[in-house]
C-alpha positions in Angstrom: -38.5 -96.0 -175.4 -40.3 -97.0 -178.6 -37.2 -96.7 -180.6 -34.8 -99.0 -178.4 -37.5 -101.6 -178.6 -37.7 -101.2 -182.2 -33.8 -101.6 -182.2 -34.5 -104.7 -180.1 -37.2 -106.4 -182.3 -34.7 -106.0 -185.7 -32.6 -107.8 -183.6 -34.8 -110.8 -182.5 -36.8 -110.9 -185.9 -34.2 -112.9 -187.9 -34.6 -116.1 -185.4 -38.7 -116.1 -185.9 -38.0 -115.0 -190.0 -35.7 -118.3 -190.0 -38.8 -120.2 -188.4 -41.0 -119.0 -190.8 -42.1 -116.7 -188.7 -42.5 -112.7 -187.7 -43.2 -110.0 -185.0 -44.6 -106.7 -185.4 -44.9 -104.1 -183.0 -48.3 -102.5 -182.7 -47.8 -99.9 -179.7 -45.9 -99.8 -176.5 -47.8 -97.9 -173.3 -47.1 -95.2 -171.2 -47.4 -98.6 -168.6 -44.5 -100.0 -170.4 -46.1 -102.8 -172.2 -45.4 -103.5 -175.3 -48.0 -105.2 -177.9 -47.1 -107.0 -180.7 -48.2 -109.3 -183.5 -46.7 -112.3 -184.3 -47.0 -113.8 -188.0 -46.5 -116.2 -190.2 -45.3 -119.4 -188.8 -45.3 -118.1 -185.2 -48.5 -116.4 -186.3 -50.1 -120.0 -185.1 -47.8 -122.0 -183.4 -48.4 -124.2 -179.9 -45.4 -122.8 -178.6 -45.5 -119.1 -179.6 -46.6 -118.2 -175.6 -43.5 -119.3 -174.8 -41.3 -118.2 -177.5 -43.1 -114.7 -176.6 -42.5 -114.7 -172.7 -39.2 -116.8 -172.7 -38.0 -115.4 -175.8 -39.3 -112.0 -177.0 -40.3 -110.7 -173.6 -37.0 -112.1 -171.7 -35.0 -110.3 -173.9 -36.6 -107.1 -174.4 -36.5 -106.6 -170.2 -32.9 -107.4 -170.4 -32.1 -104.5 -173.1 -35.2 -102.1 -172.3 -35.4 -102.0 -168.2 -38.1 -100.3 -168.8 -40.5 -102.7 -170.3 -43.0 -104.4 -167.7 -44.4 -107.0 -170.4 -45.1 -108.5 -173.7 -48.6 -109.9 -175.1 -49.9 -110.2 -178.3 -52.4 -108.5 -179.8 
């Protein structure tokens, strides 16, 4: 599973890198959720919460069924 979600972070990583931002994943659990880091602009940001659930998290459920959540670390 780790390796689909790392497929799937490549993917979302050039819309934070063109914020000024990043995402790193840290670890994903036997649970099925998946910590991560955000940095740089998004590192900071008001609205990274939502760019992680609506964004980040949204998408990773759609491509990775089994993913059960996202949250930073």
């Amino acid at each position: 599973m780790r390796e689909k979600i790392e497929k799937v972070i490549a993917e979302i990583r050039p819309m934070l890198q063109a914020d000024g931002g990043d995402i790193t994943l840290i670890e994903v659990t036997p649970e099925g959720i998946v910590k991560v880091r955000l940095t740089g602009a998004c590192g900071g940001c008001p609205m990274s919460q939502l760019t992680l659930k609506m964004g980040v998290e949204r998408y990773l459920k759609e491509r990775v069924p089994e993913v059960k959540e996202v949250v930073t670390v």
